[in-house]
Each structure stands twice: as structure tokens, then as C-alpha cells.
C-alpha positions in Angstrom: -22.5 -3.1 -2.1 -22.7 -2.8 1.7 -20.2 0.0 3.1 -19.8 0.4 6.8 -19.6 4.1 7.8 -17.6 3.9 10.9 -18.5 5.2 14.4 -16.2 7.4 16.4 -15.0 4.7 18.2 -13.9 2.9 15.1 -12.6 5.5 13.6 -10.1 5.6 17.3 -9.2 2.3 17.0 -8.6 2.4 13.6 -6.5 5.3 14.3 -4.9 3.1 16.4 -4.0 0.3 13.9 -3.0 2.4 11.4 -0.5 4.6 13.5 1.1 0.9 14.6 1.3 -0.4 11.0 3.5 2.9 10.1 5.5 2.3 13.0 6.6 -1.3 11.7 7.5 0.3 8.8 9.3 3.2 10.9 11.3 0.1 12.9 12.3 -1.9 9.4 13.9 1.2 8.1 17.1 0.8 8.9 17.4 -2.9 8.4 17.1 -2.1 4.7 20.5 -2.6 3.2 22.5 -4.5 0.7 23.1 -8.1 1.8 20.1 -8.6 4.1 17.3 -11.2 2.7 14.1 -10.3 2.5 13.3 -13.5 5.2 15.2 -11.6 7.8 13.1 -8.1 7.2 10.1 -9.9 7.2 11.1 -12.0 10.7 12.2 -8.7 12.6 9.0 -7.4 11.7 7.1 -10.1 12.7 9.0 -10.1 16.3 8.4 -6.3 16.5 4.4 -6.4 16.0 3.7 -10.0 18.2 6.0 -9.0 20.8 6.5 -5.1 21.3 3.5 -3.8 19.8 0.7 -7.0 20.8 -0.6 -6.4 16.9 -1.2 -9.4 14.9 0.1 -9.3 11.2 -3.1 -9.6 9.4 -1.3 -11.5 5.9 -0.1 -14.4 7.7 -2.2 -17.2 6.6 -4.6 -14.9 5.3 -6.7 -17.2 2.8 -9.1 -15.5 0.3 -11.5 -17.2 -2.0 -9.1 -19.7 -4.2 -5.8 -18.5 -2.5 -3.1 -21.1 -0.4 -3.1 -19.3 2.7 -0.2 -16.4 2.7 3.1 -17.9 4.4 4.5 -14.6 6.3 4.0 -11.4 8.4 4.7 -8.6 5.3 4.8 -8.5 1.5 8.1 -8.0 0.2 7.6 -6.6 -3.5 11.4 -5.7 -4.6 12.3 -4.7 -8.3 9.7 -6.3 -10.8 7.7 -7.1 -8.5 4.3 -5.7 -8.2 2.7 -6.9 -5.1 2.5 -9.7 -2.4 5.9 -10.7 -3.0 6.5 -13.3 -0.8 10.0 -13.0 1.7 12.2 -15.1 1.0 16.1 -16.1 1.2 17.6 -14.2 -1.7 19.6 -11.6 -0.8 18.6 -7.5 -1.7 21.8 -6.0 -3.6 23.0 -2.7 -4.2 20.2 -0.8 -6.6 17.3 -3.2 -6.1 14.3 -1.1 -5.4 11.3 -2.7 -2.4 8.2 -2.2 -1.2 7.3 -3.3 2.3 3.5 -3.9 2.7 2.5 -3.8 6.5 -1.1 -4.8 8.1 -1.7 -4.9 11.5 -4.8 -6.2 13.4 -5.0 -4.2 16.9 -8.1 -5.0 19.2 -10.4 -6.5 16.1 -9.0 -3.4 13.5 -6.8 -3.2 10.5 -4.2 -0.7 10.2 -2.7 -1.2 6.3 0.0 0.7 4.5 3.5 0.6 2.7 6.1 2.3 1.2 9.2 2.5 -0.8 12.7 1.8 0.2 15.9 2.2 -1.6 18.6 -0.4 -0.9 21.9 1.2 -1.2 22.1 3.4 -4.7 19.7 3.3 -7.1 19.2 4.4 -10.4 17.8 8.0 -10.9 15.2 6.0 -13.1 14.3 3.9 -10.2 13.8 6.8 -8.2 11.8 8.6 -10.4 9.2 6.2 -10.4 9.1 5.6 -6.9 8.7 9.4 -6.2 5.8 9.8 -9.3 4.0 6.6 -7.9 4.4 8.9 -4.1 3.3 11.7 -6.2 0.2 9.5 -8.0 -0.8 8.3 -4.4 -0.9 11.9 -2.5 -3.2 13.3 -5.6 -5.6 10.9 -5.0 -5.3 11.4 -1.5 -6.3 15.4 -2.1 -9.5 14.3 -4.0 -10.9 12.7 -0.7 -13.9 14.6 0.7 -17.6 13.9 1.2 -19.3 14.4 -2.3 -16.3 13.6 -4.3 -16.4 10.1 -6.6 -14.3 7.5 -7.1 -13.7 8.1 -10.1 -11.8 11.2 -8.9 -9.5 9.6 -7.5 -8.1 6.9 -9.9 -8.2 9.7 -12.9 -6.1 12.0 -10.8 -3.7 8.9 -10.3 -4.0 7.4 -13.3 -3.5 11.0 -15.4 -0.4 11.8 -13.4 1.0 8.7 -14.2 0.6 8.5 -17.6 1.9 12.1 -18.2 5.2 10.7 -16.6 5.4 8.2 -19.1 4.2 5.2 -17.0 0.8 2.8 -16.3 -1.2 2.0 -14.1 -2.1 -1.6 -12.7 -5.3 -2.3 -13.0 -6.2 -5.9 -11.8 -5.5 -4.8 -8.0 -6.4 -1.5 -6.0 -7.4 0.1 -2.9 -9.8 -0.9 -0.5 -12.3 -0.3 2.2 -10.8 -1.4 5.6 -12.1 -1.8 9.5 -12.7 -5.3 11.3 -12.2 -6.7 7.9 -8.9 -6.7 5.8 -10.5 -6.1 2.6 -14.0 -4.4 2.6 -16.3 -2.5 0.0 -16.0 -0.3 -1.7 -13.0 -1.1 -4.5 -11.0 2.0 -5.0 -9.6 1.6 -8.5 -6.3 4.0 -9.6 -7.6 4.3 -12.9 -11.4 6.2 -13.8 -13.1 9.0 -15.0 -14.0 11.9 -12.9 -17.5 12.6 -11.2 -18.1 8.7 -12.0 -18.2 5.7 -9.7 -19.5 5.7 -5.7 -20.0 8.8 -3.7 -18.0 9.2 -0.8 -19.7 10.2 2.5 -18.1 10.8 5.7 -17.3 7.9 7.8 -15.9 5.9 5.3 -12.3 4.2 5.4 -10.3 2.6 2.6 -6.8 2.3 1.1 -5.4 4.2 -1.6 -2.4 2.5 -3.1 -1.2 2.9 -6.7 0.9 0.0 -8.6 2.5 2.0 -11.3 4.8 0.2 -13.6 7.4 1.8 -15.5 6.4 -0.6 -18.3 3.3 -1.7 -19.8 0.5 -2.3 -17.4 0.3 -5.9 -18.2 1.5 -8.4 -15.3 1.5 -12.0 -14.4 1.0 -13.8 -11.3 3.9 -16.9 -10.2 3.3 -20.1 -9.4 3.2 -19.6 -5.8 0.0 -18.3 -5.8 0.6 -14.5 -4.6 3.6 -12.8 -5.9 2.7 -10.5 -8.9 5.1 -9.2 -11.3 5.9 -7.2 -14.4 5.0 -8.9 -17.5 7.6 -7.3 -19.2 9.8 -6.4 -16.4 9.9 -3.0 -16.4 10.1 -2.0 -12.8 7.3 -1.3 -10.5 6.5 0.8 -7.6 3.9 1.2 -4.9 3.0 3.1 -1.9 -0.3 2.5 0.3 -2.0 5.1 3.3 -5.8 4.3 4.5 -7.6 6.9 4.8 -10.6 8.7 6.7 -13.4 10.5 4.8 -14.4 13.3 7.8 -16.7 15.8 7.1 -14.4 18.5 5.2 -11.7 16.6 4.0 -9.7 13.4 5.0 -7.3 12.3 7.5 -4.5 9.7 6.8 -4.9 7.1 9.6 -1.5 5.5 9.0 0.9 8.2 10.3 4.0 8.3 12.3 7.3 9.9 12.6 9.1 8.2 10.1 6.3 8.8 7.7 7.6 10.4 4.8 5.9 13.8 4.1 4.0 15.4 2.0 5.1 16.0 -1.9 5.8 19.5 -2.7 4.1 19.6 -6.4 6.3 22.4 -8.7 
């Protein structure tokens, strides 16, 4: 597999990208209420990256191997919903659960992240996925340093998952990211530890759990794209990209609205 370390003047563009896509997601907050559809979140966000922030949104039309190109500017994954739900007319109500999945292309980069969003009251068993899955992201964020595995980071997901009483989607995962949406290496949320590549300074991916409150198992729709539950259990995501620098790593997709770190009792 061919990974790009990245020069320093990726790595400031990417900074770049990634700082804008958590600002979309910073600007969309608010908008995130009962009654609104998820066609109207994912049209204010379009308008906010083409004409305040000159980004492109990288999913629209996207096209992978096999695929119908994707029809909008975000992926709106509410309730069941895994990933790459598609926005459409339906109305979010009280106690539905959403993840909004951002990436922007600035000056030939990707900036790529999501997160979480309650509409009106939820259910404390909504919420406790939703902060676990924040939980199960961060821990795999904290095994990122040159020399570490892979495999470090999907068991530390995938073990504080399961000890919470919930799985881990396996068919999708993180990613490596830079002029290309979706680069080597794969960065699976599952694994063993000291197993899988080495990471070196220089690299840049996405980590970006899919726990399910369920059974792992899902199905995809006939559209193409949206992924659900296969038993409907709830499901919950949230998505940084991150830097391997030479002691540690540094989240690229930062702002002020990013929620912060998990305090771990």
C-alpha cells in the first residue's frame, strides 16, 4: 500500500481544510432543532462552504468504484442510521439523535470530520451512546504517535465499546486523507494491539467509530449510500483527522465550537 507522508506545506493546508470543515459544523449548530428537515441543514451548509468559506463540499457527486454519484453537500445519518445518510425532506422530531458528516476541499485538500447533535430532548440512552462512541473516538485518538500500530487504535475503540455494552461497525472505518478523499492506509475501529501498519510521522487519516447500540450487523438501502442498523438499535458516530507529528498527534479539524476533550473517571 502506497502512504503519502505529508510535507510541511501539506500538513498547513491541511490544517487549513480541516479547521474549515469544523467550522461548517460550528455554523449548522444552531439550525439543529425539531421541525427542520434534514434538506434544509444540508442546503445552509452548502451556501455557507461555496459562498462564505470558497470550500467545495467534497461528497457532492462524489462517485467511488460501483457507487451513483452522492446527491448532496453533507451526510445526514439521524437515529438508525449509520452513515451517508442521505438529506432529505422528512422532518427531525423531538428525541431523534444525528450525525452531521462534513468534508471540505480547500486549495486541492480535504478537511473531513463530524459529530453528534441532539435534536431537542433525548433519551438518556441516546446520550449515552453518543458520549461512549465520543469516548471510543478520543481513546483511539491518545494511541496516535510514531511507532504505535493500528491495531492500537481499533482495540482501544473497540474494547471501550464493548465494555459499555455496545459494537463496533466493521464494514466502514477511518481513513488516510490529503489531495484525495479517501487514501491508504484503512484505519479499522476494531484490532489487536501491536498488530497492523506502523505509524510514522507525517501521516494523516481519520478516526471515526460507528458504534451501534445493537448488534454490529447493518444493511445498506436501496439508494445506494445510506447505511443503517440491521436491527435498529441506534447508532452513533463522531469523526476528527488527525496528524501523526513526531511525539504525538495533532487533531487538524479544530475550532471553537469543537466539543472538548472527555474527562475519563
Amino acid at each position: 500500500m502506497s502512504i503519502t507522508l505529508k510535507s510541511p506545506e501539506d500538513i498547513e493546508k491541511m490544517r487549513i481544510a480541516g479547521r474549515l470543515a469544523s467550522e461548517v459544523l460550528d455554523y449548522i449548530t444552531p439550525y439543529v432543532k425539531p421541525g427542520v428537515t434534514t434538506e434544509e441543514l444540508d442546503r445552509l451548509c452548502h451556501d455557507y462552504m461555496v459562498n462564505v468559506q470558497g470550500t467545495i463540499p467534497a461528497p457532492l457527486n462524489y462517485a467511488p468504484d460501483g457507487h451513483n454519484p452522492y446527491p448532496k453537500s453533507v451526510c445526514t445519518s439521524v437515529n438508525h442510521v449509520i452513515c451517508h445518510g442521505i438529506p432529505n425532506d422528512k422532518p427531525l422530531k423531538n428525541g431523534d439523535m444525528l450525525n452531521i458528516d462534513v468534508t471540505v476541499i480547500k486549495d486541492g485538500y480535504h478537511g473531513d470530520t463530524s459529530r453528534m447533535f441532539y435534536v431537542g430532548e433525548v433519551s438518556p440512552h441516546a446520550r449515552r451512546l453518543a458520549k461512549i462512541t465520543y469516548e471510543c473516538m478520543w481513546l483511539g485518538i491518545e494511541k496516535v504517535k510514531p511507532g504505535a500500530k493500528l491495531g492500537d487504535i481499533g482495540y482501544a475503540i473497540q474494547r471501550h465499546a464493548e465494555a459499555a455494552g455496545y459494537s463496533v461497525v466493521q464494514e466502514f472505518c477511518g481513513h488516510g486523507i490529503g489531495k484525495k478523499f479517501h487514501e491508504e492506509p484503512q484505519v479499522l475501529h476494531y484490532g489487536r494491539p501491536g498488530t497492523g501498519l506502523e505509524l510514522k510521522a507525517g501521516m494523516i487519516f481519520t478516526i471515526e467509530p460507528m458504534i451501534n447500540q445493537g448488534k454490529r450487523h447493518l444493511r445498506l438501502l436501496g439508494d445506494g449510500w445510506t447505511v443503517v442498523t440491521k436491527d435498529r438499535s441506534l447508532s452513533a458516530q463522531w469523526e476528527h483527522t488527525v496528524l501523526v507529528t513526531e511525539t504525538g498527534y495533532e487533531i487538524l479539524t479544530q475550532s471553537e465550537g469543537t466539543p472538548p476533550k472527555p474527562v475519563f473517571k
